[in-house]
N, C-alpha and C positions, 0 to 999 in steps of 0.2 A: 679344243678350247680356243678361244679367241682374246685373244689377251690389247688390250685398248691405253696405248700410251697417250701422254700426253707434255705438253711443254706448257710454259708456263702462259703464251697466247692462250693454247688451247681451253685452260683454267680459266681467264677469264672471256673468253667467249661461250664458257659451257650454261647453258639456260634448261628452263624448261617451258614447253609447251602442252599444248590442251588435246589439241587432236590434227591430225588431217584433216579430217572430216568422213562421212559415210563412207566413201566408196574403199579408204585404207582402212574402217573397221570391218566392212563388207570382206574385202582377203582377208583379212588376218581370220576372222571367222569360218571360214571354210577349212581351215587345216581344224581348228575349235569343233567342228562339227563332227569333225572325225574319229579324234583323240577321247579315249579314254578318261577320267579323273575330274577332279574338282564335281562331283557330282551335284552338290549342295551347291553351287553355286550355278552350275550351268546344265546339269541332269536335265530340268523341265525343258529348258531353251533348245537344249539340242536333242529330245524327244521330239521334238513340236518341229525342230528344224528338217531333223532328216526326214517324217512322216509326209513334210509339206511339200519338198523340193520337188520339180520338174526335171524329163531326164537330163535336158538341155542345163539345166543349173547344176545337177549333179557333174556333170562334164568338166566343173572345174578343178574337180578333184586332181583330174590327170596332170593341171599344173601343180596342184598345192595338195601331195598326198602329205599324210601323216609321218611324223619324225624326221622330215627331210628339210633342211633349210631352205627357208621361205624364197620363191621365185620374187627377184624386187621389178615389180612394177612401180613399186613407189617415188622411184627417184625418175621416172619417166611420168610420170603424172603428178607427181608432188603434193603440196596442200590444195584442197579442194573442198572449200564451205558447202556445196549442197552434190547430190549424186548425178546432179545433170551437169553438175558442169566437171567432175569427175571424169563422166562419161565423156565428155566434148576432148576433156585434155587424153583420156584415150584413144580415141577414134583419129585423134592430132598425131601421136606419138609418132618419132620419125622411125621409120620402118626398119632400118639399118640397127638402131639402138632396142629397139623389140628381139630383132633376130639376136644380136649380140649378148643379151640375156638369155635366151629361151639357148643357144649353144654353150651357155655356161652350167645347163642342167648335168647331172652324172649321165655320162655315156650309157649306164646299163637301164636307164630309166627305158620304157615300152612306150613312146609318147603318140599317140593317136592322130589320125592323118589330118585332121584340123590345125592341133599345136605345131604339125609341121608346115602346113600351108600358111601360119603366123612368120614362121622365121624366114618363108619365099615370100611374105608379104601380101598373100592373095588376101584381096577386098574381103571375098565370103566367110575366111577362117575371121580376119579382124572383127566383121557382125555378127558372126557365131562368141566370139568370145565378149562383146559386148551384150548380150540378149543373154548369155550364161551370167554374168556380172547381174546384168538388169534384175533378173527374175531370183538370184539368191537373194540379193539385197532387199528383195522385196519381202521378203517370206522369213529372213533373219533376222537384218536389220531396221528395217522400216520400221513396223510397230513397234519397236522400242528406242528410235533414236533419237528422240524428245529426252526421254529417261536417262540411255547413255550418254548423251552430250552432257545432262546435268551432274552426273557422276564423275565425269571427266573432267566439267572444268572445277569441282570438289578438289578431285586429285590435285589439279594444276595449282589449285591455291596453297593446300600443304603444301605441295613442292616449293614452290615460290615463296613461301614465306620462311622455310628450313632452308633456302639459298641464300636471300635475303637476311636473315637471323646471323647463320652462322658458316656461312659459304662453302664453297664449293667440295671442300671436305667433308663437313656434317650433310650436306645431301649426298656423296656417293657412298656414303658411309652407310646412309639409311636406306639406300638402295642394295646393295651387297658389298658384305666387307672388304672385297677385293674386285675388279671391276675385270671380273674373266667369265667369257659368254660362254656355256658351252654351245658346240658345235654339231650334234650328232654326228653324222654319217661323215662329215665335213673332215679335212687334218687340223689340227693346230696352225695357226693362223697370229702373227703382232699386225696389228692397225697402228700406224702412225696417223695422227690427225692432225699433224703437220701442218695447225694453225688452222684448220676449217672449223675448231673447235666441233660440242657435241650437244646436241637437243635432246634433251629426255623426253620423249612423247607415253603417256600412259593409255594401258588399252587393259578392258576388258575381258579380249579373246584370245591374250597371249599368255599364260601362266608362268610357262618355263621356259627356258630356252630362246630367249627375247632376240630377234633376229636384228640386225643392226645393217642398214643404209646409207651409203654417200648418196646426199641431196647432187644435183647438177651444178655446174660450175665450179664457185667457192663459198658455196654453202656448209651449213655442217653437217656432222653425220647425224643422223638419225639413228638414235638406240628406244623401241616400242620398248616400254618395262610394265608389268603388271600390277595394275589399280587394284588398290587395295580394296577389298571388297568383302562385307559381313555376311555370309553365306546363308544366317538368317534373314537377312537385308533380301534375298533374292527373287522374293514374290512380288519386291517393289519395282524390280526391274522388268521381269517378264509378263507379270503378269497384272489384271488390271487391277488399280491402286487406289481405288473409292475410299477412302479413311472410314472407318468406323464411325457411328454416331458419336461413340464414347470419346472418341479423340474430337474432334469437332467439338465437343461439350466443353471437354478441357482446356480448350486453344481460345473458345470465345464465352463460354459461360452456357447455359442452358437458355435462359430469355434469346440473347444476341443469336445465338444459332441457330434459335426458331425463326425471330426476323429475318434473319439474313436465307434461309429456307423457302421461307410465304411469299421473299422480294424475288428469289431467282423463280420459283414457279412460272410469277406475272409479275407484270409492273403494278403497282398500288399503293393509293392513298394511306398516310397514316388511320386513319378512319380505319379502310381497310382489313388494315393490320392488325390493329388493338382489335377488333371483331372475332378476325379469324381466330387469334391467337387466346382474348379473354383477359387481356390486358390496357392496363389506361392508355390512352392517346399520351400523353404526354411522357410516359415510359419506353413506348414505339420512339418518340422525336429522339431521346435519348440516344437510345441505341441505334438510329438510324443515324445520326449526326458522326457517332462513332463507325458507323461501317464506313461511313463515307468519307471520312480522314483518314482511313486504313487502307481507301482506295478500292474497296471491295463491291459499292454500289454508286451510284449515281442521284442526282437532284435533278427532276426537270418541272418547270413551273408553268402550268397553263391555266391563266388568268389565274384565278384564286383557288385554284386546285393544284396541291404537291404530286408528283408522283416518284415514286421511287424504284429503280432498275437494278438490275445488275450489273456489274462490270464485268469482263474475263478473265480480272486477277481473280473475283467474288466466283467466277464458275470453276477455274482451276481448281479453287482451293476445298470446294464441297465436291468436283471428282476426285480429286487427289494426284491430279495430273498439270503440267506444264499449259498456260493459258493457249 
């Protein structure tokens, strides 16, 4: 168990955050991949994950087997908005601080002669372990990290506004009643946060057992806690999210839906429109006036001919995905 003090700095430097970004959902998800449970919520994704993986991706198992506390690259790479630049702050990583992780693993671990070529710093283990990164991320988390970041920064908002609301207390509270990680394999463990205070980051891929990082310098710790997540909700995450017509109906009315359908097809004239659809011209202007205050289509004027377009908020919202 990991038991996580705190002083009264710590309290008010404790926040929450959204994400690292891909490449710390990309780890976290490999030990995900592995683990058993949550089925309703990650059964499909990681059916789909392990079927998909390359043996070279598989490989990164040997850092991040199951039930073992998570290998921290994260405090040597830190936050990182896209997986390229992820990737850059790995390839960067000073080599001395890789090894000094990778000899903090358990002695009895079997670790494969690449992960030890990591801690001698060979060039070839460090692109072996980046092309093993590249190709999970690719195959895990890519096609859904549109999806996940949206769900994340959901989370981040609750969080933020039950800190905000009623502080520091009412959100560890609503995180676990007591703020003791356990540890598997690991001993019992106190963290003094000795004023670095603590960032609550939420993830998707960590259910239990929420592994907890010192960022670099005097930064704070990093505690991943698991994003609340409606296990019905789960086909909006993995899989593709087309809204129903029925829903679309209900969000904008059955006329507006069909306009806004006949304008994403092709750009066209009200004329057009009322044609295709069997409707007045003047009922088209209508509902074309309103797509286009909602920001969902466009007006563009040539000579005395209207034409009307889509936007990418107007395509997002008939796939059901992020523009």
């Amino acid at each position: 168990m990991l038991r996580i003090h705190f002083t009264s700095e710590d309290l008010a430097r404790t926040s929450v955050g959204v994400t690292l970004g891909p490449l710390a959902e990309t780890l976290l998800s490999v030990q995900a991949a592995q683990l058993p449970g949550d089925e309703l919520l990650l059964g499909e994704w990681r059916k789909h994950t392990r079927n998909s993986l390359s043996p070279v991706a598989r490989s990164l198992a040997a850092l991040f087997p199951p039930e073992i506390w998570t290998l921290d690259l994260f405090s040597l790479v830190g936050s990182a908005p896209t997986i390229e630049a992820g990737i850059e702050a790995l390839l960067s990583a000073p080599g001395g601080d890789l090894r000094a992780e990778i000899e903090r693993l358990p002695s009895h671990w079997q670790l494969p002669r690449w992960v030890r070529g990591l801690a001698e710093n060979h060039a070839d283990a460090r692109l072996h372990l980046v092309r093993a990164v590249t190709e999970f991320h690719r195959v895990a988390v890519s096609p859904h990290w549109e999806r996940i970041r949206q769900h994340l920064d959901a989370e981040h908002d609750v969080g933020a506004r039950i800190l905000r609301t009623g502080g520091v207390d009412r959100l560890l509270a609503t995180l676990h009643p007591v703020l003791e990680v356990p540890r598997g394999d690991y001993p019992s463990q106190d963290l003094h946060l000795q004023g670095r205070g603590l960032l609550l980051v939420p993830t998707l891929f960590r259910r239990s057992a929420p592994p907890v990082f010192p960022t670099p310098a005097d930064g704070p710790v990093v505690l991943f806690y698991p994003a609340t997540a409606d296990p019905q909700d789960s086909a909006e995450l993995w899989g593709a999210r087309r809204p129903t017509r029925r829903a679309l109906v209900a969000l904008l009315g059955e006329t507006r839906a069909a306009v806004l359908e006949v304008i994403a097809e092709s750009a066209a004239t009200g004329t057009e429109i009322a044609a295709r659809l069997g409707i007045a011209p003047a009922s088209v202007s209508e509902h074309a006036t309103v797509l286009r205050h909602a920001g969902l289509t466009m007006r563009h004027r040539l000579g005395n001919t209207v034409l009307h377009s889509v936007t990418s908020v107007g395509v997002a919202l008939l796939n059901g995905g992020p523009a």
